[in-house]
N, C-alpha and C positions, 0 to 999 in steps of 0.2 A: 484372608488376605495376607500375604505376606512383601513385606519390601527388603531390598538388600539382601536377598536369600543368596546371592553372590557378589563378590564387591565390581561387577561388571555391571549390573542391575542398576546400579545410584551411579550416575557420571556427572559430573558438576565441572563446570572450564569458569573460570575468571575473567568476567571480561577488565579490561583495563585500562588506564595510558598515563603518560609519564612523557616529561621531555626530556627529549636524548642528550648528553652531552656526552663529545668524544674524549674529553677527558677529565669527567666526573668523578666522584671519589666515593658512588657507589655501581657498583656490578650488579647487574639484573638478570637473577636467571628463572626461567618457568620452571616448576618443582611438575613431575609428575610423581603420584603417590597413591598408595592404596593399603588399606586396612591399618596407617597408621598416621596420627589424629599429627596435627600441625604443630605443636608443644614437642610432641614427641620427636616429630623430622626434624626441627630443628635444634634438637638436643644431638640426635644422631649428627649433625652438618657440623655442629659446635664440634663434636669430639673425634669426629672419622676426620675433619679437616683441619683442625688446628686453628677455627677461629673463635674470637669471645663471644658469649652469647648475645652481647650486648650490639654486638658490631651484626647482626642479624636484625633484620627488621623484613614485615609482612603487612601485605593489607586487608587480609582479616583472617580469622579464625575458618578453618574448613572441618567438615564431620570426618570424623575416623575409619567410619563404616563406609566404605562406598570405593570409588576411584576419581581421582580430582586434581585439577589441572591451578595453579596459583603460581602466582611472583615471591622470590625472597632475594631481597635485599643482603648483599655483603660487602659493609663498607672497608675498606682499605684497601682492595686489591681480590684477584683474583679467585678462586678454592684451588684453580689448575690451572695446568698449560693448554688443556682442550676444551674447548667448545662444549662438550658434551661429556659429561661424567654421571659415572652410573653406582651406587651403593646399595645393594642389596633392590630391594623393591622400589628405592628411587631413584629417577632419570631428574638430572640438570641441565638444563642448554640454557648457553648465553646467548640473552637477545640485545644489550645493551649495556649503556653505565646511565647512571642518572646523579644530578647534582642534591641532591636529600635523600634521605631514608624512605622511605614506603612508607603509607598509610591507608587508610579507608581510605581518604582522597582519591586515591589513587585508582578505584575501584567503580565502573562506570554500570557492571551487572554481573548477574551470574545467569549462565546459560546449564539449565538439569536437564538430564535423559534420564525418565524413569521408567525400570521395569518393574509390574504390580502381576503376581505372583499367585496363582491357590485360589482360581475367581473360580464359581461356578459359571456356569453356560450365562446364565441369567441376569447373575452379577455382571460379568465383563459385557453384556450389551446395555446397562444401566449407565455406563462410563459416559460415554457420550453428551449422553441428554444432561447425569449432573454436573459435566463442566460446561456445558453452558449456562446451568444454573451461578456455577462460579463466576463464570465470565459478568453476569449482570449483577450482583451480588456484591463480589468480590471477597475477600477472606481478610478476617480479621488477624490484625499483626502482632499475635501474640509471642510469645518467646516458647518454643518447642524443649522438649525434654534434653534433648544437646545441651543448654545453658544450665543444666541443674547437677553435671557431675558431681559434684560433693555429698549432694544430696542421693544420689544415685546409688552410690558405694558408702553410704551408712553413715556418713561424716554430720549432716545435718546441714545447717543455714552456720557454719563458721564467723560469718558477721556478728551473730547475737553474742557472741564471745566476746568480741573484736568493741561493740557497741558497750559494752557493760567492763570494759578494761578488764578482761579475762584473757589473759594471750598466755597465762598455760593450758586453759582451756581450750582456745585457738590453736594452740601447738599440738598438743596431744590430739585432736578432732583431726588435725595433718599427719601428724606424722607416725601418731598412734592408732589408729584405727585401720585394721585392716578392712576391705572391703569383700564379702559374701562373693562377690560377682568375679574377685579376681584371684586369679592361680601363680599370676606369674610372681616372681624374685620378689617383687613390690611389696604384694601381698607379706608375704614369709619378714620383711625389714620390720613391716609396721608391727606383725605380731610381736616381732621381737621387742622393739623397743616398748608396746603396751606393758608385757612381760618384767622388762628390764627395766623402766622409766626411772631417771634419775640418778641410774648409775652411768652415768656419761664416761666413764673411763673404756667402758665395753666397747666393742663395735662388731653391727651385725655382720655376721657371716658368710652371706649371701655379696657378690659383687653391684648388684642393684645398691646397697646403700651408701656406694659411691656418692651418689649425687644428694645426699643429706649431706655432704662433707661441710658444708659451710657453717651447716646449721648445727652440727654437732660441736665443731672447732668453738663457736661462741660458748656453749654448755660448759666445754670443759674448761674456758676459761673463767666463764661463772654462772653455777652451777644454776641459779638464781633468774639471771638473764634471759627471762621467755619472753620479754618485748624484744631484745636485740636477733635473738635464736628467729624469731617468726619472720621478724625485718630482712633475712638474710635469705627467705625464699621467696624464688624466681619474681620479678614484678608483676607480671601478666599474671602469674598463680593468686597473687594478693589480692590483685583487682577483683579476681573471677570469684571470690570469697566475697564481696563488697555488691558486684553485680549481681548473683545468683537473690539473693536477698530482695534488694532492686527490683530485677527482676519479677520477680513474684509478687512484690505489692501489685506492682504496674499490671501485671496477666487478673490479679485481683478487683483490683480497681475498674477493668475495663470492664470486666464480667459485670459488676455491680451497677454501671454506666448504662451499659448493651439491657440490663435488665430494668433500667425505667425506661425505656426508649420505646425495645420491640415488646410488640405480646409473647410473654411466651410460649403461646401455641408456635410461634414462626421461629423457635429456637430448636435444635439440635444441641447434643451433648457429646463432647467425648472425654475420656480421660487422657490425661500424659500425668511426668513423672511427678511435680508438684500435687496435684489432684486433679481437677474438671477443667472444661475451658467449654464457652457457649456460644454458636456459631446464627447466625439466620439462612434461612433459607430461601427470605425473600423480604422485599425490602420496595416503600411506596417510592417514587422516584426523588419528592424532594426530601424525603428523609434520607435516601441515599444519595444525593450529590452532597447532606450536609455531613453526613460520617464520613464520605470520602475525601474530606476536605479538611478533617477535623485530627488535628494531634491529643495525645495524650501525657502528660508530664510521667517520666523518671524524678521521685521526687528526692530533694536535696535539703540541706538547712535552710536554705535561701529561696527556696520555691515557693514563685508566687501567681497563685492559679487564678483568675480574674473571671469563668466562667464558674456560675453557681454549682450545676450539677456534676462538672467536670470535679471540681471544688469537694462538693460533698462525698462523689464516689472514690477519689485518689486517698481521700486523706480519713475519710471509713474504712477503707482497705491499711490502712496504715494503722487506725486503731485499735484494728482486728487484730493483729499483732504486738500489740501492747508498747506500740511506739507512736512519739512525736515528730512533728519534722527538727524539732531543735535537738534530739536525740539522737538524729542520722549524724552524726560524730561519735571518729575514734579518737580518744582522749590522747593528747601527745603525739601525734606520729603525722607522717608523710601520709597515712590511708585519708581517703576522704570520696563522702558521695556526690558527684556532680548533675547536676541538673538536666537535663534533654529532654527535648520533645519529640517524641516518637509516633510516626504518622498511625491513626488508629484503623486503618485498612490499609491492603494493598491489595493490585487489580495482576494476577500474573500475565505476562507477554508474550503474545506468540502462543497463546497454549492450544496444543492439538494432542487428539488423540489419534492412535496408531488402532487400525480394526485387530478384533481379538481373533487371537493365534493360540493352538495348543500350549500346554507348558508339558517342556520336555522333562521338566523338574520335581511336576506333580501331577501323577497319572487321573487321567479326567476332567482335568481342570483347563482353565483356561488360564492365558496371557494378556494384560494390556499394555503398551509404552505408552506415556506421558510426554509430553515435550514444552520447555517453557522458562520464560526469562522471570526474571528477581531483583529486581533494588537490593543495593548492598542491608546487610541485616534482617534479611528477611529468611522464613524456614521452610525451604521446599518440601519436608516431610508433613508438616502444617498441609500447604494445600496439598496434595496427595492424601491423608486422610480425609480429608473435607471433602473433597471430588467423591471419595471410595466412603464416605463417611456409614453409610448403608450396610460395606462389607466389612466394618469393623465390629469389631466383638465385644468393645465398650461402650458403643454409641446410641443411644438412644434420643429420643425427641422429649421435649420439654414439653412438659402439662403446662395446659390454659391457668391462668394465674389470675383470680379474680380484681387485684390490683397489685401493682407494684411497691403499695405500701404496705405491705401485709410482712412484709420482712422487718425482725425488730432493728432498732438504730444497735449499734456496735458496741454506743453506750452502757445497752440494759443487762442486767443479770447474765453469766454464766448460763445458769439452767436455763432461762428464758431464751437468750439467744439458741442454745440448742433446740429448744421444739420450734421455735421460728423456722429454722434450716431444715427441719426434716418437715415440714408441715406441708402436703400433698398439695401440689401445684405450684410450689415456688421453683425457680430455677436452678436453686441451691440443691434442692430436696433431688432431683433427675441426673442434676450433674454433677451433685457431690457438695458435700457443707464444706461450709468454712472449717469446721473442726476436721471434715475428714478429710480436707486438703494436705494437711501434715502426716504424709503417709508414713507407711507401718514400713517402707520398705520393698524394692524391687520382687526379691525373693518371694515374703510373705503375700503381696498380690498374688504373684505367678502359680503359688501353692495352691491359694482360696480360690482361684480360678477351675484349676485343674480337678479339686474338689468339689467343687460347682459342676462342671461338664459331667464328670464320675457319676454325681447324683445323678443328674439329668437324665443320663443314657440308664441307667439301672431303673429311673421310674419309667421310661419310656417300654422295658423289656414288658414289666407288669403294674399295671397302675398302682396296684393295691398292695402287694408286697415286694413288688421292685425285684423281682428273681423273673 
């Protein structure tokens, strides 16, 4: 299965609305964009147009991969004189002015078109029957591999820095660490400064590390200054360091939750970039109107969870990681984790499938489109794998679990907790431990992978000596 094999393949539109004022003191224009991530556009908008970054505002974040239609707010006035302006791969048209900046608020759906890529005959007639399984089911609201960039590109959980008043640590894990996955200028800055670290008088070579300018100007002022240098990149960068963390309890916690609930025989596994995440397949009715109904806490200093089990699996998944909720503080600073409740399903809209068509892309195979709405914060790639979960290459079904308490509490021994996760039939053991949720790294999957199929195909040549 393949997705995105073109950024025409993932189309994502914003739904929206805003009230108009004609003479508001923000300009509203639709962005269209493709293969570059929304951070990114509007860095380009900041510098191709001569506005501050700050005088930009959006209501929410779009994937990078794909092609994608969204609002961006510019307050004070116009970018142009036209209606319609075009920079490289992005189109602007102005559709208004609005009296406030954008927000989520602002954000009433998202409507996806997906093309699913590399299906066997067999596969793409499966399509069908399992989103209807989705439709009754629904899909759990996990946070997809998009929210994990840091971690993605080798940087780690940046928070645990940030938590422990390590902000050279946080700096360097930014601005030092080049990422495996990347070639461009970016890449080449971070090397440098790994290389260079602390000699602040240097500056890299490459015109990409323009945009440390801020963070460097603090350095050389004092040399010492890794709280002020961190404080000085992008806001939304800060946060997504504070989220990612987040994050991942929450995707944690819910697994832990989902696993006293369902049996799980009625569980499915897949991986994304954190580690596992565990899905049902079917669900008795009043157990599913009460998950559908039911949130899950983002937890904060101040979270206060009043359901027991909700209780025990948020704040187990919290201990797993060697943290408390009074510990979700950054000592001295502006950073801080806020509380939400985040709906523990979502039912996608509108979802239809399109009958399977050749792929012109991959001889033999077949095609299928997707089609289907989304609540703001939700991951259309999530359900897409879930639907297609069968044609995924990491997915497998959860062992019958003799009980749910067969898993050790978070509390018990190191070693002990590891044979707990690996012990045949827990949900852990099919979809990946706890321990092994802290991946080794994009790359290093992608190798073990590839070495895995290698074997595969050489024992299939000859049982017995694989020639």
């Amino acid at each position: 299965m393949k997705i995105k094999q073109r950024p025409e393949d993932f189309v994502v539109r914003e739904g929206y609305r805003f009230e108009p004022e004609a003479e508001g003191p923000v300009w509203v224009y639709r962005m269209d964009k493709q293969k570059v991530s929304t951070l990114q556009a509007l860095e380009r908008i900041s510098k191709e147009f001569a506005v501050r970054r700050r005088d930009l505002s959006i209501c929410g974040l779009k994937d990078k991969q794909g092609r994608t239609e969204q609002l961006v707010g510019v307050l004070g006035g116009a970018l142009g004189d036209s209606e319609v302006l075009q920079s490289g791969d992005l189109r602007l048209k102005l559709i208004g002015r609005a009296g406030q900046p954008l927000s989520s608020r602002n954000i009433t759906a998202n409507r996806f078109e997906v093309t699913v890529r590399d299906l066997s005959p067999q596969e793409a007639e499966r399509v069908a029957e399992s989103a209807a399984e989705v439709e009754r089911t629904g899909v759990v609201n996990y946070f997809d591999s998009q929210r994990f960039g840091f971690l993605k590109h080798g940087q780690g959980f940046i928070a645990r820095h940030l938590l422990r008043g390590d902000w050279e640590g946080a700096l360097k894990a930014f601005l030092a660490t080049p990422s495996e996955l990347d070639r461009s200028d970016d890449a080449k800055v971070k090397t440098f400064w790994r290389e260079h670290w602390g000699e602040w008088q240097l500056r890299a070579p490459q015109a990409a590390g323009k945009r440390y300018a801020p963070i460097l100007r603090r350095l050389r002022e004092d040399p010492r200054d890794f709280k002020g240098a961190f404080l000085h990149i992008d806001r939304r960068l800060r946060m997504m360091a504070l989220f990612e963390l987040q994050s991942f309890v929450w995707n944690e916690g819910v697994k832990r939750y989902l696993g006293g609930r369902i049996p799980a025989a009625d569980l499915i596994g897949l991986r994304y970039q954190a580690g596992a995440l565990v899905f049902p397949r079917s669900l008795p009715r009043e157990l599913r109107d009460d998950l559908w109904n039911r949130t899950f806490p983002l937890l904060a200093p101040d979270s206060q969870v009043e359901n027991p089990r909700v209780r025990e699996a948020a704040l187990g998944a919290l201990r797993a990681q060697g943290l408390a909720l009074e510990q979700l503080r950054v000592p001295d600073s502006p950073l801080f984790f806020k509380h939400e409740e985040r709906p523990l399903f979502i039912r996608p809209g509108k979802l239809r499938v399109h009958p399977p068509r050749p792929d012109e892309l991959n001889r033999g195979k077949r095609k299928v489109n997707l089609s289907f709405t989304l609540p703001p914060g939700a991951y259309a790639t999530l359900v897409v794998r879930r639907v297609l979960w069968f044609a995924t290459e990491t997915a497998r079904p959860v062992l019958p679990s003799p009980s749910a308490k067969s898993a050790q509490p978070p509390t018990s021994p190191p070693a002990e907790r590891e044979r707990s996760s690996t012990r045949p039939g827990t949900p852990a053991a099919a979809a990946g431990s706890e321990r092994a949720a802290q991946p080794q790294g994009f790359l290093a999957r992608q190798r073990a992978r590839k070495a895995a199929r290698a074997a595969h195909r050489a024992a299939a040549r000859n049982p017995r000596t694989g020639r």
